[in-house]
Biopython code that builds the backbone (N, CA, C, O; Angstrom):
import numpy as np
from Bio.PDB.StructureBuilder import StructureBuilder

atoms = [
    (1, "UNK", "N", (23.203, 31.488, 34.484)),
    (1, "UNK", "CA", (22.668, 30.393, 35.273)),
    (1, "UNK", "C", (21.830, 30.917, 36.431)),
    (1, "UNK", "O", (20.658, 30.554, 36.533)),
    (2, "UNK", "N", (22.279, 31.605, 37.150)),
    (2, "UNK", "CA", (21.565, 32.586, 37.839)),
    (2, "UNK", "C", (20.445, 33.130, 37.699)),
    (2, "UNK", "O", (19.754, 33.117, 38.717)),
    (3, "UNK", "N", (19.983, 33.635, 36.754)),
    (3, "UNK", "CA", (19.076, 33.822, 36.101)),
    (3, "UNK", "C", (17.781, 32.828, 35.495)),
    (3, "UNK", "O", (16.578, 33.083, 35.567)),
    (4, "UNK", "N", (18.292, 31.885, 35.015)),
    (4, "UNK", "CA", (17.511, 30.703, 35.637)),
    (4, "UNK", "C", (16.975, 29.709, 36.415)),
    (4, "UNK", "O", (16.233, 28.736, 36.280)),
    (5, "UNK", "N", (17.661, 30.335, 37.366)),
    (5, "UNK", "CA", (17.536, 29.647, 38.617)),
    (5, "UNK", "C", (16.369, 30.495, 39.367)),
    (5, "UNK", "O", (15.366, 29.948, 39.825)),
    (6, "UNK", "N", (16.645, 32.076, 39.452)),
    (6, "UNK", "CA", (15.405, 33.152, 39.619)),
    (6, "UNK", "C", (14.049, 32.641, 39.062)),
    (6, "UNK", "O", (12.958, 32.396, 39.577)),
    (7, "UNK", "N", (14.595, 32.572, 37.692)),
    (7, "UNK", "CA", (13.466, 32.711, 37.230)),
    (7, "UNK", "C", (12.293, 31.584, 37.442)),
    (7, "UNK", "O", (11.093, 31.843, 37.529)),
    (8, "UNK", "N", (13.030, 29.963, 37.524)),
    (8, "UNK", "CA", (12.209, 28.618, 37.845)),
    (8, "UNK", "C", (11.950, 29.117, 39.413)),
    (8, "UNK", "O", (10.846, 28.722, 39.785)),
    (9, "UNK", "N", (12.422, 29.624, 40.097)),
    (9, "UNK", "CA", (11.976, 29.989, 41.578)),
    (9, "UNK", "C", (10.613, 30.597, 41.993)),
    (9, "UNK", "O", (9.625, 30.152, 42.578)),
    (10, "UNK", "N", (10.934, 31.716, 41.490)),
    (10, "UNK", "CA", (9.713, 32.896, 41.002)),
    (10, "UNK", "C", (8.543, 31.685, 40.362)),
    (10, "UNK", "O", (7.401, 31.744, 40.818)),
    (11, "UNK", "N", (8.722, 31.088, 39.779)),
    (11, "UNK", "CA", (7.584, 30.256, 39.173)),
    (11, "UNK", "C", (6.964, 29.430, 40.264)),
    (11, "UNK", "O", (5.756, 29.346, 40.487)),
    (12, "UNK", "N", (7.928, 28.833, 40.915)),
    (12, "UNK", "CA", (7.979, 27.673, 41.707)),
    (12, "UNK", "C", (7.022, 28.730, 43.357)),
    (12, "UNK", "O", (6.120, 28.343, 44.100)),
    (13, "UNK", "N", (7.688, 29.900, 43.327)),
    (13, "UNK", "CA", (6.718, 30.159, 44.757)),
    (13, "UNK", "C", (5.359, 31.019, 43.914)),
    (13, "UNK", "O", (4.441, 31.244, 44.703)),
    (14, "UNK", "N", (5.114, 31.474, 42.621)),
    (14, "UNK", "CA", (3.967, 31.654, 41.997)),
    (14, "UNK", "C", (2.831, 30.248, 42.485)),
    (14, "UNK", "O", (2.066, 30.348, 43.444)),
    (15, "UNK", "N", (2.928, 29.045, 41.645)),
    (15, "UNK", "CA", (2.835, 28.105, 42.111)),
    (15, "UNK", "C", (1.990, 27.580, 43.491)),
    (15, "UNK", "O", (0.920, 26.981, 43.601)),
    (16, "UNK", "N", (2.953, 28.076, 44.482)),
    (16, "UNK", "CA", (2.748, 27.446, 45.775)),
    (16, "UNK", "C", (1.533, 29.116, 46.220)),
    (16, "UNK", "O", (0.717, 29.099, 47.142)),
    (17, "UNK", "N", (1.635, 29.640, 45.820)),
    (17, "UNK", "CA", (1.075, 30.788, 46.496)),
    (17, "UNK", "C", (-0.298, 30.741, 45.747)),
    (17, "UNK", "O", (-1.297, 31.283, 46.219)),
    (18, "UNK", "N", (-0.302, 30.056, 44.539)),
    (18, "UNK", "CA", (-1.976, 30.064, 43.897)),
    (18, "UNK", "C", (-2.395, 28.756, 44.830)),
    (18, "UNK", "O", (-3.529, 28.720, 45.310)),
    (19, "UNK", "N", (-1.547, 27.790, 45.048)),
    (19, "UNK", "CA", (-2.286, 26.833, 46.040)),
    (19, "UNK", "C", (-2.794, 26.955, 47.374)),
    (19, "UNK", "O", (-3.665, 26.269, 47.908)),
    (20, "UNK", "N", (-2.245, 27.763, 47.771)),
    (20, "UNK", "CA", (-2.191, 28.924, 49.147)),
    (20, "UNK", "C", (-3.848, 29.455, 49.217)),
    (20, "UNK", "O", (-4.762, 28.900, 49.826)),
    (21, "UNK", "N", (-3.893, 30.314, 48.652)),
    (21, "UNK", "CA", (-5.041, 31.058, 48.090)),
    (21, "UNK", "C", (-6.362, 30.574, 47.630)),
    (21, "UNK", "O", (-7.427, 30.905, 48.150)),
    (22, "UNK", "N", (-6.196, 29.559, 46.361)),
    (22, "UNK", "CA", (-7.453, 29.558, 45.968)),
    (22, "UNK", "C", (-8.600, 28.711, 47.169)),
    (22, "UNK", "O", (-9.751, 29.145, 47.209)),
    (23, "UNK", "N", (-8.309, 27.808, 47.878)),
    (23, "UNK", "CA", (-9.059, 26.946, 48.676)),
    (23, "UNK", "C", (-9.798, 28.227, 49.760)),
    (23, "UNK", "O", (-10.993, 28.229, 50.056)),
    (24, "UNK", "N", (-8.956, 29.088, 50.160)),
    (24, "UNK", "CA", (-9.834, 29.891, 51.179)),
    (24, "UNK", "C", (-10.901, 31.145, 50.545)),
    (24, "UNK", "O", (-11.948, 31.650, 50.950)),
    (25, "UNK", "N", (-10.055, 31.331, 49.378)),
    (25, "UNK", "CA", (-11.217, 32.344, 48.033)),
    (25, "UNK", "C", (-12.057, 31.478, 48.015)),
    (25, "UNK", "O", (-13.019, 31.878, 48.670)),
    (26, "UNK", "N", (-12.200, 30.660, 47.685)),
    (26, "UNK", "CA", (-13.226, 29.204, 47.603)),
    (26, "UNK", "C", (-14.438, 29.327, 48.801)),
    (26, "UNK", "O", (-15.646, 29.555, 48.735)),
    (27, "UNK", "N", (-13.619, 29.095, 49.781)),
    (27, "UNK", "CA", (-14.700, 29.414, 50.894)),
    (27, "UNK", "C", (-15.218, 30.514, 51.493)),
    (27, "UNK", "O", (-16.279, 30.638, 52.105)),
    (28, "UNK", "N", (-14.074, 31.567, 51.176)),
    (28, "UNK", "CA", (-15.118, 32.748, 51.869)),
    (28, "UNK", "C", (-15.674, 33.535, 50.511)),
    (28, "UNK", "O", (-15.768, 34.762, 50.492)),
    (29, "UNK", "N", (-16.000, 32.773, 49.481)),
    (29, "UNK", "CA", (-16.189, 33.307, 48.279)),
    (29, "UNK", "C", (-17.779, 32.477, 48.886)),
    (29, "UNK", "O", (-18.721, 33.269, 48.900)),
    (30, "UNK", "N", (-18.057, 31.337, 49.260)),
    (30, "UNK", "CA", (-19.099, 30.450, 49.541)),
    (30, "UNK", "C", (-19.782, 31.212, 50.937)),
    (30, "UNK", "O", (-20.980, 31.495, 50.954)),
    (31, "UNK", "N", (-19.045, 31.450, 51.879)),
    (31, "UNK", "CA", (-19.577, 32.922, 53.007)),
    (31, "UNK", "C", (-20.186, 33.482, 52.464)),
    (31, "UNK", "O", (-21.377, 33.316, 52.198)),
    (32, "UNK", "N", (-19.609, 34.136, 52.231)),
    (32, "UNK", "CA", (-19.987, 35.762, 51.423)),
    (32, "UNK", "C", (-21.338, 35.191, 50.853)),
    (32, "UNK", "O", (-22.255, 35.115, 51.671)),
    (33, "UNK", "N", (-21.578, 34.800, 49.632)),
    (33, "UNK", "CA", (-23.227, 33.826, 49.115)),
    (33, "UNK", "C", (-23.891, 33.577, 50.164)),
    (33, "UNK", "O", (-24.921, 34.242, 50.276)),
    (34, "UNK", "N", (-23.642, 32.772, 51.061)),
    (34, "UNK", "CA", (-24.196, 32.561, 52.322)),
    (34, "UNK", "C", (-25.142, 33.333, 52.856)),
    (34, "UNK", "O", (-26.331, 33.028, 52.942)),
    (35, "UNK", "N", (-24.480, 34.661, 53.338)),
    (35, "UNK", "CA", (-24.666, 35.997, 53.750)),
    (35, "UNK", "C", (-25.547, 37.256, 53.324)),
    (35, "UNK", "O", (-26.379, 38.016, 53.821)),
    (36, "UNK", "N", (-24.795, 37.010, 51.953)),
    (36, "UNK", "CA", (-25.915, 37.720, 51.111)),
    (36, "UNK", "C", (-27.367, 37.228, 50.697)),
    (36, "UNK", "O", (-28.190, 38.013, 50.226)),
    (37, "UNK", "N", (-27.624, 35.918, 50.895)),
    (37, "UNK", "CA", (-28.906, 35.543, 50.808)),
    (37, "UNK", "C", (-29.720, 35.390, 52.192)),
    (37, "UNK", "O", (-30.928, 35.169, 52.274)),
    (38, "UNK", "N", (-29.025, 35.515, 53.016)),
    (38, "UNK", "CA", (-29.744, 35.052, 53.993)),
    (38, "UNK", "C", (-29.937, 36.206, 54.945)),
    (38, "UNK", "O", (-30.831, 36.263, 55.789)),
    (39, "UNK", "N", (-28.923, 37.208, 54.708)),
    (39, "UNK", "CA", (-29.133, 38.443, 55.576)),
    (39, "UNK", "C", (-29.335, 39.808, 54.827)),
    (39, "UNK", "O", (-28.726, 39.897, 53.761)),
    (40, "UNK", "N", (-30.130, 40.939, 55.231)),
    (40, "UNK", "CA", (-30.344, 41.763, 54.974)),
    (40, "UNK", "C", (-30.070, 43.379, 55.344)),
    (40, "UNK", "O", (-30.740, 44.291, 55.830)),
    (41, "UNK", "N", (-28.648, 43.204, 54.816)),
    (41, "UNK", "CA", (-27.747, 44.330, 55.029)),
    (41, "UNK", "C", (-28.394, 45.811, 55.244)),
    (41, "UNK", "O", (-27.866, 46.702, 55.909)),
    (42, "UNK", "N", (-29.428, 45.889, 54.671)),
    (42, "UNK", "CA", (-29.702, 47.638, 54.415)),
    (42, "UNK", "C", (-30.497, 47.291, 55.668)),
    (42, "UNK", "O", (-30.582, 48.307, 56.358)),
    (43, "UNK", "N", (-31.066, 46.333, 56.188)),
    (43, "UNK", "CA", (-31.870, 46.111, 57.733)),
    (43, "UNK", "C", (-31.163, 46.791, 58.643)),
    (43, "UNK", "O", (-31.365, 47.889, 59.161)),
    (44, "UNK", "N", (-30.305, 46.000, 58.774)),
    (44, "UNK", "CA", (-28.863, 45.660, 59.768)),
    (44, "UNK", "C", (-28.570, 46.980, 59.656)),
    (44, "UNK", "O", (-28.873, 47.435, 60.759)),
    (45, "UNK", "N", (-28.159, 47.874, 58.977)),
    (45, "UNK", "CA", (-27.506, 49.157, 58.962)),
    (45, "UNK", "C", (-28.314, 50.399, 59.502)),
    (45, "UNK", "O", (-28.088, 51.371, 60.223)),
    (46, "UNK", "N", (-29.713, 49.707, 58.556)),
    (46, "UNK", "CA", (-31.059, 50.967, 58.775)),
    (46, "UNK", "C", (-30.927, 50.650, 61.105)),
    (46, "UNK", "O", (-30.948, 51.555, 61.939)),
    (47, "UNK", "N", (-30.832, 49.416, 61.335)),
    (47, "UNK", "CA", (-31.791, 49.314, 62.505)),
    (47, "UNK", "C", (-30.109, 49.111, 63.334)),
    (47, "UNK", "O", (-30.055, 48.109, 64.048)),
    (48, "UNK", "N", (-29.022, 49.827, 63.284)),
    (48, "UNK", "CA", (-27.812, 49.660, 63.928)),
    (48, "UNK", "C", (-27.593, 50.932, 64.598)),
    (48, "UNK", "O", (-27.531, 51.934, 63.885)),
    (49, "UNK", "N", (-27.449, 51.065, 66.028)),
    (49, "UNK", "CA", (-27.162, 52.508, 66.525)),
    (49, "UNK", "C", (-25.992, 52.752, 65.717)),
    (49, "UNK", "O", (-25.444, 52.061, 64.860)),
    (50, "UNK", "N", (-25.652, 54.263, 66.338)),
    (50, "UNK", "CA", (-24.521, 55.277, 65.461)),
    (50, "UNK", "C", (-22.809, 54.248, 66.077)),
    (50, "UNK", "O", (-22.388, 54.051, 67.217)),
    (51, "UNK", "N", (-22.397, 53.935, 65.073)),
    (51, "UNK", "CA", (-20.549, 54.229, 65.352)),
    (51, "UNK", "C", (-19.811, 54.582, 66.476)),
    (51, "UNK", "O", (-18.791, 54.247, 67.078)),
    (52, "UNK", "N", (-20.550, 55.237, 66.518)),
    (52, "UNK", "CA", (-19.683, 56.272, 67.722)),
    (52, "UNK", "C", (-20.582, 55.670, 69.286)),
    (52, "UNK", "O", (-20.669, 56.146, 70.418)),
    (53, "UNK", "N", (-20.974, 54.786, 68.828)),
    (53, "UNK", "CA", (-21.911, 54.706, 70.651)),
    (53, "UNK", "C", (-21.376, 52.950, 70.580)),
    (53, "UNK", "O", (-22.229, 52.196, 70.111)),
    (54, "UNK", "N", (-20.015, 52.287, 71.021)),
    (54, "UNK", "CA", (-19.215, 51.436, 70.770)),
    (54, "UNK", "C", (-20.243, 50.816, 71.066)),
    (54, "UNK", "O", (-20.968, 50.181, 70.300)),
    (55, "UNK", "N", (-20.414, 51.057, 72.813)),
    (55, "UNK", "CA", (-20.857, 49.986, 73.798)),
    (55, "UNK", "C", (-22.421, 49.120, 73.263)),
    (55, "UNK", "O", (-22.879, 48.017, 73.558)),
    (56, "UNK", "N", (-23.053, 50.548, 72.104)),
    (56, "UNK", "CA", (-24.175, 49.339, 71.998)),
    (56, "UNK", "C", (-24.202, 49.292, 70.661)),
    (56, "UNK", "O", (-25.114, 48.533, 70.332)),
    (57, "UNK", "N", (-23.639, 49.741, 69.712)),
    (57, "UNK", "CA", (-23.077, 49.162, 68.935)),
    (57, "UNK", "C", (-22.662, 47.563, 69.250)),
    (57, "UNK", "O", (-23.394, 46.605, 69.003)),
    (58, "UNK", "N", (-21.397, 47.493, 69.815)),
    (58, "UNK", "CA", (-21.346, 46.058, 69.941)),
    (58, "UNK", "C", (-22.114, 45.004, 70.621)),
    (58, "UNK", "O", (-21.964, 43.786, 70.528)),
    (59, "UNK", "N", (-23.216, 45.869, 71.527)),
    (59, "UNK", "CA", (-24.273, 44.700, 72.065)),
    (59, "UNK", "C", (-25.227, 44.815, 71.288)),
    (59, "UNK", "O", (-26.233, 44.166, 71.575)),
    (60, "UNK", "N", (-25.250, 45.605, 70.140)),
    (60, "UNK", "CA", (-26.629, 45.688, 68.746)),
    (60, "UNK", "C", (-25.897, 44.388, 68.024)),
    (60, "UNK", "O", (-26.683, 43.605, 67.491)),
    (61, "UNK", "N", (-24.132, 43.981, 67.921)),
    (61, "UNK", "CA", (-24.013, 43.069, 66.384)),
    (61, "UNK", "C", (-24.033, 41.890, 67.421)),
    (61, "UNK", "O", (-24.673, 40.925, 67.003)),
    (62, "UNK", "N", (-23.360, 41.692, 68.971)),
    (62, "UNK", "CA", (-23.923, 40.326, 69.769)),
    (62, "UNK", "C", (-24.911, 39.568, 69.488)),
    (62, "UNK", "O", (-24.921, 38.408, 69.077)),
    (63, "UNK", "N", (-26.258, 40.710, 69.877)),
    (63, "UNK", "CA", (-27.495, 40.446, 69.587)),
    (63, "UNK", "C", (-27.915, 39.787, 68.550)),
    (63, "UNK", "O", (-28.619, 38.779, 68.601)),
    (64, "UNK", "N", (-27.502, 40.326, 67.556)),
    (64, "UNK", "CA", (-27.704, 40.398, 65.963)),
    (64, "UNK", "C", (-27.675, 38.617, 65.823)),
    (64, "UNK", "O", (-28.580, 37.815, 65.589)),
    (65, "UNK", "N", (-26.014, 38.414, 66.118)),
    (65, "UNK", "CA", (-25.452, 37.218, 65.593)),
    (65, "UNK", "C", (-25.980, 36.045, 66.593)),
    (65, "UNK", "O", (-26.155, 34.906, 66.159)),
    (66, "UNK", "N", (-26.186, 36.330, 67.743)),
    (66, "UNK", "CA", (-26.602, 35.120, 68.520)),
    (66, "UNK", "C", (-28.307, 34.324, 67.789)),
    (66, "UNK", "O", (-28.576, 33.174, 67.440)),
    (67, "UNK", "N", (-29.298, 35.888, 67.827)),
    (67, "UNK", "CA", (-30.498, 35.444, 67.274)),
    (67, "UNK", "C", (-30.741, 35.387, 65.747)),
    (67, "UNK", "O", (-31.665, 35.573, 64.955)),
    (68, "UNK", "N", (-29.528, 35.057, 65.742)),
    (68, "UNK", "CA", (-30.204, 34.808, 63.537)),
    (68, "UNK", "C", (-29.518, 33.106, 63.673)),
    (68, "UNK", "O", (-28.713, 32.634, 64.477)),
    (69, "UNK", "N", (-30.219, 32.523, 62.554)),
    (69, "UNK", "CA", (-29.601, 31.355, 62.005)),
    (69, "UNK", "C", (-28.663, 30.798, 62.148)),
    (69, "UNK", "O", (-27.645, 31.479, 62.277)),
    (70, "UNK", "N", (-28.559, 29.496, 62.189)),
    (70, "UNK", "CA", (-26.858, 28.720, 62.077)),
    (70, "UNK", "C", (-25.929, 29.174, 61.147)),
    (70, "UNK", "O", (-24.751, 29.515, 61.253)),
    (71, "UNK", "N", (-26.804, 29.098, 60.096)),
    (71, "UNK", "CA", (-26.011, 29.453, 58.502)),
    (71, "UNK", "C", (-25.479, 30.923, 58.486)),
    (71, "UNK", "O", (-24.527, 31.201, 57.758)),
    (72, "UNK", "N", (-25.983, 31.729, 59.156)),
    (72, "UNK", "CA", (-25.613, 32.625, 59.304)),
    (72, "UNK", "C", (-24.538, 32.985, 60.208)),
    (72, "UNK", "O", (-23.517, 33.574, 59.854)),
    (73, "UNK", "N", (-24.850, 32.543, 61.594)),
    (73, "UNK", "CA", (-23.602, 32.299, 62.447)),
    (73, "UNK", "C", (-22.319, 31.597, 62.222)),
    (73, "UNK", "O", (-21.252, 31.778, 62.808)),
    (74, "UNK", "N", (-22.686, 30.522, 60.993)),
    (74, "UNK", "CA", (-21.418, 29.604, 60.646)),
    (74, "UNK", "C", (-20.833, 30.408, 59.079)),
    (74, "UNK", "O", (-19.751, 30.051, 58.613)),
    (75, "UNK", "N", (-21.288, 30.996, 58.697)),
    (75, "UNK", "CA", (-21.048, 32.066, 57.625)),
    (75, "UNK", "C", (-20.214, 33.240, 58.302)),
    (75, "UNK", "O", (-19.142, 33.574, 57.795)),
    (76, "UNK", "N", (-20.646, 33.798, 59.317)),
    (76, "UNK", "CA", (-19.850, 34.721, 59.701)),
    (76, "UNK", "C", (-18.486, 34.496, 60.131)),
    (76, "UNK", "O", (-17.435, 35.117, 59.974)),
    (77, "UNK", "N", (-18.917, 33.078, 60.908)),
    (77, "UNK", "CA", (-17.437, 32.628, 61.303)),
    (77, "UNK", "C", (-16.587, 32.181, 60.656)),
    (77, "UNK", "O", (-15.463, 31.914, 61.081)),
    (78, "UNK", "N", (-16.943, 32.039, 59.626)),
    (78, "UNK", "CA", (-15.990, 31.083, 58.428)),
    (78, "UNK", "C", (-15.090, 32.256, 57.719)),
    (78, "UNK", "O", (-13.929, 32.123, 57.332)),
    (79, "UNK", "N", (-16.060, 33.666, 57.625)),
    (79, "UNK", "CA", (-15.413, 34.547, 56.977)),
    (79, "UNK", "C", (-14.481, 35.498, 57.784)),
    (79, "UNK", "O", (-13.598, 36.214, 57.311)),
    (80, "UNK", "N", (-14.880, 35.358, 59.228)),
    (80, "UNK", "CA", (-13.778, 36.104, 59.370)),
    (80, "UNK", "C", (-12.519, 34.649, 59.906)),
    (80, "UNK", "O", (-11.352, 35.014, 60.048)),
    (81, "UNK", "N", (-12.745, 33.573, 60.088)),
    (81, "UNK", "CA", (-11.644, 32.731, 59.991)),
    (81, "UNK", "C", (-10.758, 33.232, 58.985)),
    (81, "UNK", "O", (-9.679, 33.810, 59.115)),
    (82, "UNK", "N", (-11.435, 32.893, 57.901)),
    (82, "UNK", "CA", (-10.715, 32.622, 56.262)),
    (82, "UNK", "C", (-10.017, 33.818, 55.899)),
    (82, "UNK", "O", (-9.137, 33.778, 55.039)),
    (83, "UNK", "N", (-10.415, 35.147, 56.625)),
    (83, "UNK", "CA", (-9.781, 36.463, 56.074)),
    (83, "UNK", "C", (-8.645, 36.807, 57.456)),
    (83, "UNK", "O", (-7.838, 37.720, 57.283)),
    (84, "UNK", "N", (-8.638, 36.198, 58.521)),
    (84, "UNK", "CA", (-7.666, 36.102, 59.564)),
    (84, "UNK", "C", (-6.421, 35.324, 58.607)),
    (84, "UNK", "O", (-5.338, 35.814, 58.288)),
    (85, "UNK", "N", (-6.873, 34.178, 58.324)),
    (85, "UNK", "CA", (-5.517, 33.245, 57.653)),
    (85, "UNK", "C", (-4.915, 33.545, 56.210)),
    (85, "UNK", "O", (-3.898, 33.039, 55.736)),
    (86, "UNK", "N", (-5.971, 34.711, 55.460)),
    (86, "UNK", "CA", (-5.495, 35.185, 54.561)),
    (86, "UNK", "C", (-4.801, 36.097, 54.419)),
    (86, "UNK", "O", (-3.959, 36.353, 53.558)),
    (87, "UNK", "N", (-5.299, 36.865, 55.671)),
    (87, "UNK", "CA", (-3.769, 37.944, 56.154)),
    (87, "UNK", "C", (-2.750, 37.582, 57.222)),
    (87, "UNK", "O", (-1.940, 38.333, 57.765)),
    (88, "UNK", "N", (-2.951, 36.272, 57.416)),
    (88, "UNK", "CA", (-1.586, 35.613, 58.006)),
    (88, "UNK", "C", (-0.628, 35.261, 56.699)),
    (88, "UNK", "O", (0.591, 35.418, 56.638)),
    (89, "UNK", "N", (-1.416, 34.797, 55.778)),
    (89, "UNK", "CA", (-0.376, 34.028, 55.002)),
    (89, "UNK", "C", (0.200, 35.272, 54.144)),
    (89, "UNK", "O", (1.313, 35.105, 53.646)),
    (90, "UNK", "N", (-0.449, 36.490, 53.930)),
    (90, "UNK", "CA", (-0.374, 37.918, 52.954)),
    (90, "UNK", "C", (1.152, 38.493, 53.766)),
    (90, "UNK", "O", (2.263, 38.622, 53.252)),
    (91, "UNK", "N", (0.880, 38.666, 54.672)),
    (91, "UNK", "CA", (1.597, 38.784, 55.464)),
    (91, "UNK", "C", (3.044, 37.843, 55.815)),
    (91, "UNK", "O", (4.130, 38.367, 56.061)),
    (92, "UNK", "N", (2.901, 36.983, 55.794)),
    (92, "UNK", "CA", (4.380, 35.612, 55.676)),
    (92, "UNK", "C", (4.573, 35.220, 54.688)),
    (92, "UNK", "O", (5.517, 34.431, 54.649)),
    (93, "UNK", "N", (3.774, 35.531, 53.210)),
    (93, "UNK", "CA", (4.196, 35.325, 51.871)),
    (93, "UNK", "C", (5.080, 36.679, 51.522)),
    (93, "UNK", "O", (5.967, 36.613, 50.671)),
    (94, "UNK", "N", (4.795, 37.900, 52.216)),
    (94, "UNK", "CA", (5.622, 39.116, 52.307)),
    (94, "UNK", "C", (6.667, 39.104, 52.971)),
    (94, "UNK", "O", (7.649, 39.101, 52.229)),
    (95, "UNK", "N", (6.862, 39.096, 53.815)),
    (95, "UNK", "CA", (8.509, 38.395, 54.471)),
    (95, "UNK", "C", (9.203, 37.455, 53.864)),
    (95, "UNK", "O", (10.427, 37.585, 53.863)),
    (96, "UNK", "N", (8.677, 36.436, 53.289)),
    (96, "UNK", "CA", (9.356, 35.692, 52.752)),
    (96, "UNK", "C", (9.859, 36.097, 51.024)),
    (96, "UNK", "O", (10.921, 35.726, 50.524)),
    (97, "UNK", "N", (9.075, 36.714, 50.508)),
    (97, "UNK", "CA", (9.571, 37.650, 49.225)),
    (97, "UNK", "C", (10.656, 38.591, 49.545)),
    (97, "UNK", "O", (11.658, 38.668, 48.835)),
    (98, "UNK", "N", (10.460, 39.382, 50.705)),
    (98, "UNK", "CA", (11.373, 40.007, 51.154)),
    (98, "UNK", "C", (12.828, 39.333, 51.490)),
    (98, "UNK", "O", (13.892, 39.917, 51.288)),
    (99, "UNK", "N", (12.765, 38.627, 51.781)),
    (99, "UNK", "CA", (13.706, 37.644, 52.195)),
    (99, "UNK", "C", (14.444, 37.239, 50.964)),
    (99, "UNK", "O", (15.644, 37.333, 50.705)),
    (100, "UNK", "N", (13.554, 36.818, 50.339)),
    (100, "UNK", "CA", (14.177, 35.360, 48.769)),
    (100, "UNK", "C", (14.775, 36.920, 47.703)),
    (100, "UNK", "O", (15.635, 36.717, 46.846)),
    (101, "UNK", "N", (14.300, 38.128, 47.873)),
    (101, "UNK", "CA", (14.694, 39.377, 47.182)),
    (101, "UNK", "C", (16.070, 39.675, 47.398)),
    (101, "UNK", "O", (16.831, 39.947, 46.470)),
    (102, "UNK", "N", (16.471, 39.626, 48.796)),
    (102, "UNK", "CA", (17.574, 39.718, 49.417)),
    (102, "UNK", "C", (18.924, 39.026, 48.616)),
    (102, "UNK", "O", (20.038, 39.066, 49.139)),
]
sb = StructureBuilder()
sb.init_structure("model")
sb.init_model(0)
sb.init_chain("A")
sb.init_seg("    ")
for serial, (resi, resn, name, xyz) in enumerate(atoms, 1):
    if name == "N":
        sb.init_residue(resn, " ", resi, " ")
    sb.init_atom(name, np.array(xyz, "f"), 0.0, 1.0, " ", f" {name:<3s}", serial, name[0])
structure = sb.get_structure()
């Protein structure tokens, strides 16, 4: 009995965890498209000081993001929203496996 009880469980948080997931794959799957059409990565990289020089480094991607497009600004933000809450939930779907393992 036990054993079936695992096993409809395991199904049951399979389930809840594809519902979890697919809506934000969805959207930062729609980012990402966004991004790639509208911005031009090998630019951005060719015309980005070095790594190692933080301070303008980070006032080169400020720059970057203030003077480009909406779509672009609302693309960026969406993706790193959507990948913040995807490693919130990666993260509390892991504790909680940990837990229901127990």
């Amino acid at each position: 009995m036990a054993e079936l009880k695992d096993h409809v469980m395991r199904r049951v948080y399979a389930i809840y965890a594809f519902r979890m997931v697919v809506p934000k794959v969805a959207v930062l799957t729609v980012a990402l498209f966004a991004l790639k059409y509208f911005v031009s990565f090998v630019d951005v990289f060719r015309n980005m000081p070095s790594i190692g020089e933080v301070a303008r480094s980070m006032a080169f991607f400020w720059s970057a993001f203030v003077h480009t497009d909406i779509i672009v600004q609302v693309s960026l933000v969406a993706t790193l929203v959507v990948l913040t809450l995807m490693i919130r939930d990666i993260t509390r779907n892991m504790r909680m496996m940990t837990l229901a393992w127990d």
